[in-house]
N, C-alpha and C positions, 0 to 999 in steps of 0.2 A: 394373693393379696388378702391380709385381712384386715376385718372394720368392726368397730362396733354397731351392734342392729340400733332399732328405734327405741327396742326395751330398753336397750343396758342406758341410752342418753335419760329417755323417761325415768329408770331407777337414779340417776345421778339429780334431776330435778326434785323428784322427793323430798330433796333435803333442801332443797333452798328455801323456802320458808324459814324452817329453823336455821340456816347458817346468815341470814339477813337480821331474823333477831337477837345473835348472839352479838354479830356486828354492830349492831343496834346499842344493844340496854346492856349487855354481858360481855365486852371484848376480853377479859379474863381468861372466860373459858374457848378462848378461838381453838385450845386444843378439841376441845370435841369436832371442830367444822376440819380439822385437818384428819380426825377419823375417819370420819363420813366419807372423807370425799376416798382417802388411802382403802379403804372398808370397800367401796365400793371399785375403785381399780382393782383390789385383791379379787376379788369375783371376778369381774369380767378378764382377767390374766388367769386364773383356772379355769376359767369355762372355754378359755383360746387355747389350755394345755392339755382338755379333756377332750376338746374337739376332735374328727378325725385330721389325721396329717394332709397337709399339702402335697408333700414330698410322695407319699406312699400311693398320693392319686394317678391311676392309669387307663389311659381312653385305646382304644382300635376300633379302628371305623372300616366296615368291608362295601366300600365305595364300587357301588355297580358302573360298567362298563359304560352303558348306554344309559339315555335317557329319554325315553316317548315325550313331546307333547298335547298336556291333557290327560295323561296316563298319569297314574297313581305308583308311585315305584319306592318298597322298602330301602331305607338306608340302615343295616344293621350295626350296632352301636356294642360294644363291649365296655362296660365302664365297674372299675376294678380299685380295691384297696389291697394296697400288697401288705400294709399288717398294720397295727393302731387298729385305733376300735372304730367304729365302723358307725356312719349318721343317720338319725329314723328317719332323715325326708333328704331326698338331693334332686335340687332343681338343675335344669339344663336347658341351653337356648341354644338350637342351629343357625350359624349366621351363612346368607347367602349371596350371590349376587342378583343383579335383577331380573335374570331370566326362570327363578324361583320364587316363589314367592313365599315370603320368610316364614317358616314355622310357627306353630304358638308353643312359647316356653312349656315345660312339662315339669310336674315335680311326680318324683319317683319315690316307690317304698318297698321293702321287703329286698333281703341278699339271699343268695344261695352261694355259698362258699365264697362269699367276701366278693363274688360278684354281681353284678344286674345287666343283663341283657334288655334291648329296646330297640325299635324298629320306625327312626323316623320318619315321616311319609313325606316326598320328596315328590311336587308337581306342577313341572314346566308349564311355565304360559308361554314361551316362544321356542322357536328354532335358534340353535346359536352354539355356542360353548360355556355351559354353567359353569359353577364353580363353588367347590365347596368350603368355604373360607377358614373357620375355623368352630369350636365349639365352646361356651361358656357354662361354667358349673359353678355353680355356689352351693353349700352347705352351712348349719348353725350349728353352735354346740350346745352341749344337754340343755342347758340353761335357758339358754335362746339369746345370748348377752351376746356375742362374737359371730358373725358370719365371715366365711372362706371361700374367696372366691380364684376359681381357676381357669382361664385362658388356655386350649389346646389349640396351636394353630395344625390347620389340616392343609389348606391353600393346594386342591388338587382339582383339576379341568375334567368337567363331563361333559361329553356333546351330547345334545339334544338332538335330534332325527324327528321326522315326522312318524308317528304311528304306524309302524311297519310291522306289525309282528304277523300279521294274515299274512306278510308276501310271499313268505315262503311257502306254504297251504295254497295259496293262489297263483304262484310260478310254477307250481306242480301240477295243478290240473292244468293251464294252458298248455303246458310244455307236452305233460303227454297227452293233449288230445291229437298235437299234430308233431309227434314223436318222431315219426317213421322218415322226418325230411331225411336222416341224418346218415343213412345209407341211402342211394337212389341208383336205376339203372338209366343210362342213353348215352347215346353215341355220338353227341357233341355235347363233350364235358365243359367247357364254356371255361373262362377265367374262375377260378379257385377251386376246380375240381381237383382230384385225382385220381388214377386207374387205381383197383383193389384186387383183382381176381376174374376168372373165367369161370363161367360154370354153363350146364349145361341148358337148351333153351329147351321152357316150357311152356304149357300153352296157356296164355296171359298176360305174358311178357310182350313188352314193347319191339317188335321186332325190328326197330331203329336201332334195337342195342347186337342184333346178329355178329357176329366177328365172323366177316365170309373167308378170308383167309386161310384163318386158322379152322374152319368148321372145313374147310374143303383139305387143309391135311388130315385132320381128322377124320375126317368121313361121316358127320354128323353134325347138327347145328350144335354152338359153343355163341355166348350172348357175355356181353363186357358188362364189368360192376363196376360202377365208380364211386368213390364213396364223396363227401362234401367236405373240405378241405375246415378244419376246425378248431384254428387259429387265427380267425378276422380281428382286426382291431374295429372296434365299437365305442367311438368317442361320445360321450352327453358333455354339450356345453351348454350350459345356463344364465342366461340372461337374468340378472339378478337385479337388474336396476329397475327406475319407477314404474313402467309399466307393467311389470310382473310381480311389484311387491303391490299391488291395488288387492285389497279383498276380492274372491269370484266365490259370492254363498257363504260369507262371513271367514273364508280361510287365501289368506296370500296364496294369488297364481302360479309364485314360486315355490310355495309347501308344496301344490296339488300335482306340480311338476316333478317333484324330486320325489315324491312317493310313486309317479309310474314309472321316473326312471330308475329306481331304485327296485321296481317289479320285474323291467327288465333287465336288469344289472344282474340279478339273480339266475333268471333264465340266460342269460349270455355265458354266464361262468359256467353254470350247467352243463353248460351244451358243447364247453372249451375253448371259447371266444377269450378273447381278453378285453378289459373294458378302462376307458379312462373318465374323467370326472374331471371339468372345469369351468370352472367360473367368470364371469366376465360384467361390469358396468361399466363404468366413464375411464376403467384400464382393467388389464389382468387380475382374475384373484386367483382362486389357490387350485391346484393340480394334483390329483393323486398319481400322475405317471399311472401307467398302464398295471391292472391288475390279473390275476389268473388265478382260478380254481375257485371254488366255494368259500374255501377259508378267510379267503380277504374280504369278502364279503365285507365285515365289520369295519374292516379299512375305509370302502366306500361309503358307509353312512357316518362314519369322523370324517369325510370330509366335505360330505355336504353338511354336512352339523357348523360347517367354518364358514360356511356363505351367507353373511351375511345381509340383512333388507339395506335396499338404499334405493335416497330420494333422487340420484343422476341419472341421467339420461344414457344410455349404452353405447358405448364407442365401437361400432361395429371393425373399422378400420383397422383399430389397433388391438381390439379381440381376435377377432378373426386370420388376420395376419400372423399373430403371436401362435394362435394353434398352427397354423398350417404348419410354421417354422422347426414345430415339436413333432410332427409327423412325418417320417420315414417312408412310409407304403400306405398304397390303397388302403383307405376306413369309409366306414359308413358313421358320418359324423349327424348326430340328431341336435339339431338346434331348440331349443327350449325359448320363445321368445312371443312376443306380440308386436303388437304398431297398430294406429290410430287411422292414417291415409295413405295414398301414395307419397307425399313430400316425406314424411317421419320413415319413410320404406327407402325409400332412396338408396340411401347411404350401404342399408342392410342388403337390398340388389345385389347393388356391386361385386362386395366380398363378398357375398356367396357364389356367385358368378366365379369367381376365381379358384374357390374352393370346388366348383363342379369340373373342371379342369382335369383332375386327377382323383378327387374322393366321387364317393356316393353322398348326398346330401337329404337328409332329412328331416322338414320343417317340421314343428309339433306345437303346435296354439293353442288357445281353448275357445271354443262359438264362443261370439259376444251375444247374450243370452239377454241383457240389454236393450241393445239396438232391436234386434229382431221384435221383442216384444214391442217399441214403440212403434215400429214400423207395419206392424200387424194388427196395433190397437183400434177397433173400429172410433173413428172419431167423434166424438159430443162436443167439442169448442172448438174456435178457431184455432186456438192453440195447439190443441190437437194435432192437427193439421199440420202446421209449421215443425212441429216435432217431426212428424211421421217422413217429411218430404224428409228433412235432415236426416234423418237416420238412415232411411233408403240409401240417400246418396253416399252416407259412411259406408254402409253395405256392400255398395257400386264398386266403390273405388276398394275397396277388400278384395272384393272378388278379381279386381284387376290387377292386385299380387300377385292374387294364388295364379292368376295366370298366366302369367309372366313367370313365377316359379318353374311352374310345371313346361314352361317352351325352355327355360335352361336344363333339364333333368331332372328338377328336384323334386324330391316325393313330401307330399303333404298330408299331414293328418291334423283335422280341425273338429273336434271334438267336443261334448259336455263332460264335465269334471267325474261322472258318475261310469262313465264309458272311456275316460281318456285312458286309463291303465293297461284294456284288453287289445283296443286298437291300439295299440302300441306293440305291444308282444306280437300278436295277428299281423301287423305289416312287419315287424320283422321275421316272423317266419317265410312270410311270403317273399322276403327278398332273400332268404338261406335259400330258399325251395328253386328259385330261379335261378341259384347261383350268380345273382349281379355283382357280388362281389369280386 
C-alpha cells in the first residue's frame, strides 16, 4: 500500500495561500495554481519511484516451537530486499493475539547485504495457544513524501506451557536418586513384574529371591531377578474447570498442576512408561492419546498449552466415564482436581469409585493454605471467631474425602505448590518400587 506522509500533504498546503489569491484578484494566471499543484504531484510520484520496492520486500520469521509464560523468548526476524535500492529507516510492528502482549513497533537502521536481522521479544501472559498473526512494515522514500506500507501475514499457533525449562534438570536428580527401582530382586513378582535371569546368591540378597529348585539341581544356591515391567500407562487428567483456574500464590491451580505433571511426564517417559494427557470441565477436552520415549515430550506440553481456563463447574460423570472408555489395561490415572465440601465431592466420589475397580487412582490437590491460616489465626474479634469455627469445619469435611478416598484405594497427595512437583515423582516411584501396578 502506498500513501502520501503528512510532509508531502503539508508541502501541498504551501501553496494555498497563493492559489486562493490567484482565485481571488488574478484568475488569469490559474495556470500557475495548476503547476503548483502538478509540481508538487511530480515529486511525491518520484519520491514513490525512488522508494524501495514493495514487490522486492521479503520477511522469514524462525517461529519457536514453545513458548514459557513470563519468559522472555526471541522471535528471529529476517527482513530482506531482493534488489531496488534499499530505505535508511524501516519500521515494523508484530501483531498478536491476546495471550501476547503486543510488541512496541520498532524502526530499524543499517543492511548488511541488502538484509537486517532482528529478534522480536515474545512474552506470554497466559497459558493457551498464541498466535503469531501477522507482521506490518512501512517504509518512506528519500524525500519523506510517500510511505510504503506492507502486510506479511504469518497466522502461525504457539502453545504456551508453563515454565518448564528446569524439568528436565529436575526429573534427573529425582529419578536418579531412586534409580535402582528399575531392576529389583524377590520372589513374588506381584502384577507387572517380570522374570529376567538367575544368578548366583550372595550374601545380601534377600533370601525370599532363593530358586530352591533349581539351586538343589545345581548344587549351589541360584536367587531369581525380576526386573519391573516398563510399559505402565500413566494417565494425567486435569481438572481444568473453576475451581483449579482460582489463583493459589498469584499463579492458576491449573498452571501449578501441569508444571508437576509435566515433571513427571518426563520421568515417566524416562523410565519407559507411557503417558497420556487429558482434560476435562463441564465435558471432555483434548487428549494426547498415549505417549512414549523422551521425544514426545514436546508433544505433551502442546497439549497442555490447549487446556484451556474455564469459569464451569467439572462434570466428573461425564469426564470420567469418557476416560475410562479410552482405557484398555490397568493405569495409574492421577486426577489433578479440588472441591470445596463433601456435597461439591459427591459426584467426584462416585466416578472415582468406578475407576478404582480396574485402575490405580491417584488424587493430587494442593493444601488450602487459606483455610488453614484462618483456622489457626489467634483470634482479636468476634469475627474472628466466626471465621475460624467456618473454616475448621471446611477442614472437617476435607479431611472426610480424603478419607473416604483412601477406604476405596485411592492414594492421595495433598500438598503446598512449592513441594507439590517432588511429592508427585516420590509417590510415583513408591508405587513402581511396590509394583502395584
Amino acid at each position: 500500500m502506498i500513501s502520501p506522509t503528512p510532509r508531502a500533504v503539508f508541502l501541498m498546503l504551501m501553496g494555498m495561500p497563493l492559489l486562493i489569491a490567484i482565485a481571488l484578484f488574478a484568475p488569469g494566471l490559474w495556470i500557475l495554481s495548476a503547476g503548483w499543484i502538478a509540481g508538487v504531484c511530480g515529486i511525491v510520484l518520484m519520491d514513490g519511484l525512488l522508494a524501495a520496492q514493495l514487490r522486492a520486500f521479503e520477511v522469514e520469521a524462525d517461529i519457536p516451537p514453545l513458548l514459557y509464560v513470563g519468559e522472555e523468548t526471541p522471535l528471529p526476524l529476517r527482513l530482506r530486499f531482493a534488489k531496488g535500492p534499499l530505505p535508511a529507516r524501516l519500521e515494523i510492528q508484530l501483531e498478536t493475539n491476546e495471550f501476547i502482549p503486543q510488541p512496541a513497533p520498532q524502526g530499524l537502521r543499517g543492511w548488511e547485504a541488502r538484509t537486517r536481522h532482528y529478534d522480536a521479544d515474545l512474552t506470554p501472559s497466559r497459558r493457551g495457544m498464541a498466535r503469531i498473526v501477522r507482521l506490518w512494515s512501512r517504509w518512506r522514500g528519500p524525500l519523506g513524501l510517500v510511505q510504503k506500507r506492507r502486510v506479511q501475514e504469518i497466522g502461525i499457533d504457539v502453545p504456551v506451557t508453563p515454565n518448564v525449562r528446569w524439568v528436565r534438570d529436575e526429573a534427573i536428580r529425582l529419578f536418579s536418586r531412586d534409580a535402582e527401582f528399575g531392576i529389583k530382586t524377590q520372589i513374588e513378582r506381584g502384577d507387572g513384574s517380570e522374570f529376567d535371569a538367575l544368578r548366583e546368591f550372595t550374601a545380601g540378597m534377600d533370601r525370599r529371591a532363593i530358586d530352591w529348585k533349581h539351586s538343589a539341581r545345581h548344587r549351589h544356591l541360584l536367587a531369581k531377578e525380576f526386573k519391573t515391567e516398563r510399559n505402565h500407562n500413566i494417565v494425567f487428567a486435569f481438572d481444568t474447570g473453576r475451581l483449579m483456574s482460582e489463583p493459589l500464590g498469584g499463579v492458576p491451580k491449573i498452571d501449578r498442576a501441569v508444571t508437576a505433571g509435566l515433571l513427571l511426564a518426563y520421568v515417566s517417559l524416562r523410565s519407559g512408561d507411557r503417558t497420556m494427557f487429558y482434560g476435562f470441565s463441564s465435558k471432555p477436552g483434548v487428549t494426547s492419546g498415549f505417549l512414549t520415549g523422551t521425544s514426545s515430550f514436546p508433544k505433551a506440553q502442546a497439549t497442555v498449552a490447549e487446556m484451556d481456563y474455564s469459569d464451569e463447574e467439572a462434570n466428573f460423570t461425564l469426564a470420567l466415564t469418557n476416560l475410562a472408555g479410552r482405557l484398555e489395561r490397568r493405569s495409574l490415572v492421577i486426577i489433578f482436581s479440588d472441591f470445596v465440601d463433601t456435597i461439591s465431592a459427591e459426584l467426584m466420589l462416585e466416578n472415582v469409585k468406578r475407576l478404582t475397580d480396574r485402575h490405580l487412582v491417584l488424587f493430587a490437590t494442593f493444601e488450602d493454605e487459606a483455610l488453614s491460616t484462618m483456622a489457626d489465626a489467634a483470634p482479636e474479634k468476634p469475627e474472628d471467631v466466626a471465621r475460624a469455627v467456618i473454616a475448621d469445619t471446611l477442614l472437617s469435611e476435607r479431611d472426610l474425602v480424603f478419607r473416604r478416598l483412601q477406604r476405596m484405594g485411592v492414594q492421595i497427595i495433598e500438598s503446598r505448590p512449592e513441594h507439590f512437583g517432588a511429592e508427585l515423582v516420590s509417590r510415583y516411584l513408591q508405587i513402581k518400587q511396590r509394583d502395584m501396578l
